[in-house]
Rosetta silent file (secondary structure, phi, psi, omega in degrees, C-alpha in Angstrom):
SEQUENCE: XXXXXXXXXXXXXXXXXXXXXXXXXXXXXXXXXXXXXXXXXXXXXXXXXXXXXXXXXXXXXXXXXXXXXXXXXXXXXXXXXXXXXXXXXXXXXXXXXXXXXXXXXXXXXXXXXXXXXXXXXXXXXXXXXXXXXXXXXXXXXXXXXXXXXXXXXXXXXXXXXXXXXXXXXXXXXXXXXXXXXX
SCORE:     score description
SCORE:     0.000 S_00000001
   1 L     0.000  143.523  162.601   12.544   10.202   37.482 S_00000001
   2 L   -69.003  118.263 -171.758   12.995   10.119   33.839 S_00000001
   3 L   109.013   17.536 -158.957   15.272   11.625   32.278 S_00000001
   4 E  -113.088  118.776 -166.188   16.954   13.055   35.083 S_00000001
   5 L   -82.133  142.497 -166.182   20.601   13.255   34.312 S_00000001
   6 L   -90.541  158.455  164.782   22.496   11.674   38.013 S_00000001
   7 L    72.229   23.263  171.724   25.130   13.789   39.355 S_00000001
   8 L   -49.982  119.610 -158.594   24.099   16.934   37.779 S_00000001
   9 L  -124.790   -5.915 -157.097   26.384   19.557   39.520 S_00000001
  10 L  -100.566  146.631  173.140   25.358   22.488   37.321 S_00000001
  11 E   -52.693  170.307  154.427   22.510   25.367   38.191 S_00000001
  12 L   -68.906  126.680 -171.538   19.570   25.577   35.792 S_00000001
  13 L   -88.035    5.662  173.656   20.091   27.508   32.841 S_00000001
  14 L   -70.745  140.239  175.625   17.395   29.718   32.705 S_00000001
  15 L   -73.610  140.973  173.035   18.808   33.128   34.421 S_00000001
  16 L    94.356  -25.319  173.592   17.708   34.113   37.537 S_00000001
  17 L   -69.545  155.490 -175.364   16.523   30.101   38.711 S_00000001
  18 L  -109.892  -11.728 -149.995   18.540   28.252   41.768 S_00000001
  19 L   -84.914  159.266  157.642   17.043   25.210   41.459 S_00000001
  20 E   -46.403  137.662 -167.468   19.371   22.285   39.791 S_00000001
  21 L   -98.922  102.873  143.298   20.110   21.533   36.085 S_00000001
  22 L   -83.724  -35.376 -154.385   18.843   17.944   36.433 S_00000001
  23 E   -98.047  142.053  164.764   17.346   17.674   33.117 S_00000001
  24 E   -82.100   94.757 -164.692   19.022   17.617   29.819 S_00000001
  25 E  -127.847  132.254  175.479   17.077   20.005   27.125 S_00000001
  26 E   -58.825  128.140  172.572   18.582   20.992   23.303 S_00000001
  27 L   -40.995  -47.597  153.012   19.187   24.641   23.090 S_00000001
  28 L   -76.627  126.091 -160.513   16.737   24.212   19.910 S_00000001
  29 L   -59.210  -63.223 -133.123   13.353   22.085   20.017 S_00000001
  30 L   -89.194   16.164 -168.463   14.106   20.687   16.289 S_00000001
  31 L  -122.836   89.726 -175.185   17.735   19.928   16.783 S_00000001
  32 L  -125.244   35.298  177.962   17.177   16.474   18.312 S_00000001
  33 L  -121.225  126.474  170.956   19.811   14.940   15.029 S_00000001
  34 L    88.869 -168.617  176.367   23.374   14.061   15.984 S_00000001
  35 L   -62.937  -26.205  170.828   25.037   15.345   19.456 S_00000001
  36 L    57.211 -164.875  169.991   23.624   18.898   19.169 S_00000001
  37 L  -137.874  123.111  176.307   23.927   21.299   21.953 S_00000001
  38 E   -94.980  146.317  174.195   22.797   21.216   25.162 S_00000001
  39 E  -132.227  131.255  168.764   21.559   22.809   28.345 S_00000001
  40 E   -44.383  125.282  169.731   20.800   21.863   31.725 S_00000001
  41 E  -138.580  148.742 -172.718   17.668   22.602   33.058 S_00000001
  42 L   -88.540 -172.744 -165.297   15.612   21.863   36.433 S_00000001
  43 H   -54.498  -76.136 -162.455   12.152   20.038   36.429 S_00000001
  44 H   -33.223  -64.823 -143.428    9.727   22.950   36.144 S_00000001
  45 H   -81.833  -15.497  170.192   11.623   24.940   33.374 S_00000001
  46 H   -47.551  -43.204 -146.847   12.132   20.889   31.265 S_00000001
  47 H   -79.702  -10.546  159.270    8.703   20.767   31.457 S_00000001
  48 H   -86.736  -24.421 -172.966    8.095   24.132   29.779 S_00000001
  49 H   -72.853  -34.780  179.652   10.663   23.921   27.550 S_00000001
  50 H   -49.360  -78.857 -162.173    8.767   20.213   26.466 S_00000001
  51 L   -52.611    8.525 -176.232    5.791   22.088   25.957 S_00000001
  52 L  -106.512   -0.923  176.403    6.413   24.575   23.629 S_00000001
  53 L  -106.176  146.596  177.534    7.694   21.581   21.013 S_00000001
  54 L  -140.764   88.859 -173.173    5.403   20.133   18.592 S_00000001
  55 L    -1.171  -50.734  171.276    6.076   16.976   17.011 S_00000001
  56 L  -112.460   33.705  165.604    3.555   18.439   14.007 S_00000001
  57 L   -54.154  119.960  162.665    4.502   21.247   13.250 S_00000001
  58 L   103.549   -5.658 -173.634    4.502   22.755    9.636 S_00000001
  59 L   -97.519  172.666 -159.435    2.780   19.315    8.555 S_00000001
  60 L  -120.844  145.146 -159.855   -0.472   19.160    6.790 S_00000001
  61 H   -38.792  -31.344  177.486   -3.652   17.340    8.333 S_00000001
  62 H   -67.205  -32.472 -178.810   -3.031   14.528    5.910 S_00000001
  63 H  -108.731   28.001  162.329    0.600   13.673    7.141 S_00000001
  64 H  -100.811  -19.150  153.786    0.083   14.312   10.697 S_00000001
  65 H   -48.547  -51.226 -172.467   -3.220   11.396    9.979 S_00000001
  66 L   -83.699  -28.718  173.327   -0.472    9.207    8.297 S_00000001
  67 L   -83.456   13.530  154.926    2.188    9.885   10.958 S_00000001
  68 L  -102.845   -4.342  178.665   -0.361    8.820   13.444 S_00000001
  69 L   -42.269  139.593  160.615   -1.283    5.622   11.701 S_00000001
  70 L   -56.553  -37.397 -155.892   -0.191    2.247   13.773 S_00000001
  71 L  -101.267   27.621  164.574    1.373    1.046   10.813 S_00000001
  72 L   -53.119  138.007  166.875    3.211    4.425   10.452 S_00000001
  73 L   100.696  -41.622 -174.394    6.695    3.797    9.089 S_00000001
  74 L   -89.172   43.881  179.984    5.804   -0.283    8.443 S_00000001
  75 L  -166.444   58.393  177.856    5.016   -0.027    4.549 S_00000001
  76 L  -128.599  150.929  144.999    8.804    0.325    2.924 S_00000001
  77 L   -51.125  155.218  124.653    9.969   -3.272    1.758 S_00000001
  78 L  -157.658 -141.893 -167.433   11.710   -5.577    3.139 S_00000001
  79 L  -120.083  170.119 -156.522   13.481   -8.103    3.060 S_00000001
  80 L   -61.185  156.489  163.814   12.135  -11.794    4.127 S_00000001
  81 L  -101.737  156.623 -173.425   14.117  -13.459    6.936 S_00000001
  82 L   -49.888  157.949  166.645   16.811  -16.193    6.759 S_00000001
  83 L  -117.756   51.463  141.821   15.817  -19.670    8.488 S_00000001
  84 L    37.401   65.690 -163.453   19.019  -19.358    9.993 S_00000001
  85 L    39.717   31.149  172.400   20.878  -22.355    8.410 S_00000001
  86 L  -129.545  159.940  161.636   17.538  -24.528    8.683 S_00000001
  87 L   -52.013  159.561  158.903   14.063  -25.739    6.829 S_00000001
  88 L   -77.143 -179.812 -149.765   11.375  -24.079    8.075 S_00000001
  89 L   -96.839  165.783 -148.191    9.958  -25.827   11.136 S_00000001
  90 L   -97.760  158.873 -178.027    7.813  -28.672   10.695 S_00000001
  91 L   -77.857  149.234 -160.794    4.028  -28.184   11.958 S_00000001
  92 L   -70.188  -16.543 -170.261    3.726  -28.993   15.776 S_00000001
  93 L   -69.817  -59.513 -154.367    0.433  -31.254   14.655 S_00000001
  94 L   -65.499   70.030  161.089    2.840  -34.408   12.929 S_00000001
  95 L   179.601  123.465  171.837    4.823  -34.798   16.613 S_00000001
  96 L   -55.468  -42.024 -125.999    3.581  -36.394   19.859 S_00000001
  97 L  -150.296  115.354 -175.841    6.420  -34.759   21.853 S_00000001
  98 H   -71.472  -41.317 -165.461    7.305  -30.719   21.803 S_00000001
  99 H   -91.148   -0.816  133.957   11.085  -31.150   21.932 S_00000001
 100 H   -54.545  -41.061 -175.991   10.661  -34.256   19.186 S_00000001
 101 H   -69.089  -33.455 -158.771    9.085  -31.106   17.274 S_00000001
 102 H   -92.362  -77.660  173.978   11.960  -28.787   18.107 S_00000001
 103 H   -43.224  -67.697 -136.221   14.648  -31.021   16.860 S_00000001
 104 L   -69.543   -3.790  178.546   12.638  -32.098   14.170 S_00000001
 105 L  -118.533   -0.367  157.395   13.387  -28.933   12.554 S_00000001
 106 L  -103.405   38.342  172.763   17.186  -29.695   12.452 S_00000001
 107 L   -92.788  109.016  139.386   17.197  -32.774   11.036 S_00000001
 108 L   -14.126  138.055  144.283   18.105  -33.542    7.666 S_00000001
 109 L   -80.998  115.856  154.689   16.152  -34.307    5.075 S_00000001
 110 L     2.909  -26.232 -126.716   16.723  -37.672    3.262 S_00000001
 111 L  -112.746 -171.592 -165.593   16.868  -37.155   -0.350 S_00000001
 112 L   -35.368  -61.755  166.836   19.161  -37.946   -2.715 S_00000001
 113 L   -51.060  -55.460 -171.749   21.692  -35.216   -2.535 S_00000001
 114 L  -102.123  137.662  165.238   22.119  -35.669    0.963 S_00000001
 115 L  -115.505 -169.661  155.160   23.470  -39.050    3.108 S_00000001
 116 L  -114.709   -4.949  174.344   24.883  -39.260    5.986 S_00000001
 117 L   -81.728  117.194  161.902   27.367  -42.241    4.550 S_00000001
 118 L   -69.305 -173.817 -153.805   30.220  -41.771    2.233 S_00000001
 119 L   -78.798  -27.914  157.321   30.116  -43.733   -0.867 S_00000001
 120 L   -82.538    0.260  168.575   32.662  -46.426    1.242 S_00000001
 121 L  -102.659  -16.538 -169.111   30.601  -46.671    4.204 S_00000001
 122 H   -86.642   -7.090 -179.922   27.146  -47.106    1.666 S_00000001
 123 H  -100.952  -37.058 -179.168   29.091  -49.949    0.167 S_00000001
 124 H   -55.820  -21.049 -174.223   30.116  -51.437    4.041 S_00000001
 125 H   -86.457  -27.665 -173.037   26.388  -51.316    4.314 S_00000001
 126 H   -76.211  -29.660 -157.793   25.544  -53.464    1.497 S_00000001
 127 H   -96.935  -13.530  153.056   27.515  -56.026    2.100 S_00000001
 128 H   -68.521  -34.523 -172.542   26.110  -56.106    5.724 S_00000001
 129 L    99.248    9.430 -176.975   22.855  -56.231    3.806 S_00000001
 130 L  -136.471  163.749 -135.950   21.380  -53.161    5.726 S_00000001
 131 L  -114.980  156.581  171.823   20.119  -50.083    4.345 S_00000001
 132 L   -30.597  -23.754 -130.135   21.037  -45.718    5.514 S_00000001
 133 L  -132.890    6.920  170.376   18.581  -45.920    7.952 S_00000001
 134 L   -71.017  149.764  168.503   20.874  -48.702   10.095 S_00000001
 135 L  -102.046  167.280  145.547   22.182  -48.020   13.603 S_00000001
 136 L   -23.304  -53.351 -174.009   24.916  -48.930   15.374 S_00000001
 137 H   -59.461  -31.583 -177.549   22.612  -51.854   16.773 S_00000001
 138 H  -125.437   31.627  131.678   22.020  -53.531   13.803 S_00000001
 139 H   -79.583  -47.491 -178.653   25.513  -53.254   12.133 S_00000001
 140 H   -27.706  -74.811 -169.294   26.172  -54.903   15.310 S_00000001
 141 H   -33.119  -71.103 -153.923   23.847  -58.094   14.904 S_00000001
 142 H   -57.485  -31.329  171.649   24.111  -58.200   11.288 S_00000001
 143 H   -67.064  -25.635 -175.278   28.363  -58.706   11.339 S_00000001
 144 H   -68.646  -52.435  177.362   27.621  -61.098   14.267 S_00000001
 145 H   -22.778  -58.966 -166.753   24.851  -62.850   11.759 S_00000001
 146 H   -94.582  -31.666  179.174   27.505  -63.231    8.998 S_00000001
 147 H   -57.520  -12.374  174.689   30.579  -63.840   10.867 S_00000001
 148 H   -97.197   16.588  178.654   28.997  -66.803   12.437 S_00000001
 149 H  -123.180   -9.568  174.115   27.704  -67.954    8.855 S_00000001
 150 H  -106.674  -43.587 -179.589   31.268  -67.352    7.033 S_00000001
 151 L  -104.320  161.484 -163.736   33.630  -68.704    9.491 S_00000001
 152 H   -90.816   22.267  155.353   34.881  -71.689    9.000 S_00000001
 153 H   -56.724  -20.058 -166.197   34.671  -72.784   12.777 S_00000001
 154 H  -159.075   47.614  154.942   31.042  -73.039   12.313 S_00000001
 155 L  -167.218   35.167  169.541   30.512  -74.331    9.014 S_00000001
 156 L    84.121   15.449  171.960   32.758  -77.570    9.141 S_00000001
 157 L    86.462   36.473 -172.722   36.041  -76.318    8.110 S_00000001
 158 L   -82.612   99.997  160.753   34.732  -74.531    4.455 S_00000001
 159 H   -68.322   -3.472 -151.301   37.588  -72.208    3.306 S_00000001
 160 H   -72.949  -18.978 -175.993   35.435  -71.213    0.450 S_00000001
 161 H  -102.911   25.764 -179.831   33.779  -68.200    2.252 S_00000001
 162 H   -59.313  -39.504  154.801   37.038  -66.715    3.669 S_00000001
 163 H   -39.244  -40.670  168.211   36.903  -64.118    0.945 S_00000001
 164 H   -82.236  -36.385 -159.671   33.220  -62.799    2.479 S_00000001
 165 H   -70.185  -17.917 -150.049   34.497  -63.261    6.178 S_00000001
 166 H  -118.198  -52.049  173.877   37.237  -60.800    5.213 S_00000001
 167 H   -55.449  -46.406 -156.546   34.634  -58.422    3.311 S_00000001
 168 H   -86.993  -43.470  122.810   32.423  -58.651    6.109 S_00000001
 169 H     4.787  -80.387 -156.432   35.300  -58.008    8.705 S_00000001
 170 H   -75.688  -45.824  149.595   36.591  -55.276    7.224 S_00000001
 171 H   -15.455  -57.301 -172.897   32.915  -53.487    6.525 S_00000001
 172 H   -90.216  -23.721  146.219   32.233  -53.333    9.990 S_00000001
 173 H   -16.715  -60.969 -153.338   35.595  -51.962   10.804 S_00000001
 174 H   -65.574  -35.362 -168.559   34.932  -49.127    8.656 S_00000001
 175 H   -78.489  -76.827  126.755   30.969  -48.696    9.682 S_00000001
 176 H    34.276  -64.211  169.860   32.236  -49.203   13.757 S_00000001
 177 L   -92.145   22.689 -155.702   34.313  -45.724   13.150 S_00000001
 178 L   -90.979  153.562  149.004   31.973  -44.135   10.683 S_00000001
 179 L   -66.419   -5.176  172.144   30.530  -40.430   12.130 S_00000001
 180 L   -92.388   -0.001  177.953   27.261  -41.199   11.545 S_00000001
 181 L  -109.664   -6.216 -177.128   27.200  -43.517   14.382 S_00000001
 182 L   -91.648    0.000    0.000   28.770  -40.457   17.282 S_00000001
């Protein structure tokens, strides 16, 4: 039952009752702030001691009307809540796919401020010729693209572009270990 303290070993404290101090009731109705002081009591004598307290007591019909309100309690400021290191989530209409939708509300945004490249992997990209929004898959091609267009195994024995095969080299090195590709 509720409120029924377990392993109550004490009588009931009203004098003259036999029955068990199950119940836990403050020696004072109104002293329900902090640890108070308490007495044991069995069912019947809880349930009189409940009744005799009354929540509106000394209050006047208007603030026992406002302390019965739903929205008692709900009409102090406060304050808005955090989006918990994120944008606010994107509407579920723009996304085919709920867990495309879910993620979709950690994602970066694009703009200016933010890449995901430093300023030496956005230059390894130009010189591949591909733009932030390359993968792993197409750094791939594009160094296969120019190393077979640079060296000079496959363009008749030209030293002249050894200077880009070495740019172009060394780009995808850098892009190949960048963190934006794990």
């Amino acid at each position: 039952m509720h409120g029924r303290v377990e392993g109550a070993r004490d009588r009931c404290a009203v004098p003259g009752c036999r029955a068990p101090g199950e119940f836990k009731a403050p020696l004072q109705p109104a002293n329900f702030d902090g640890p108070g002081s308490w007495r044991f009591l069995c069912l019947e004598h809880v349930r009189e001691h409940n009744s005799k307290y009354n929540f509106f007591e000394g209050m006047s019909p208007d603030e026992i009307t406002e302390a019965q309100s739903p929205i008692a309690g709900w009409d102090r400021a406060t304050r808005a809540f955090a989006h918990a290191g994120s944008d606010p989530a994107p509407s579920w209409s723009d996304f085919a796919d709920p867990l495309e939708a879910i993620s979709g509300r950690f994602r970066r945004k694009h703009n200016e401020d933010t890449t995901r490249f430093s300023r030496h992997e956005q230059r390894a990209l130009s010189i591949l010729g591909l733009g932030e929004d390359a993968d792993l898959k197409a750094v791939r091609s594009s160094y296969s693209k120019l190393v077979r267009r640079f060296h000079p195994d496959r363009n008749g024995g030209d030293r002249s572009h050894e200077g880009r095969l070495g740019e172009v080299i060394e780009a995808y090195q850098t892009l190949r270990k960048s963190a934006a590709f794990t």
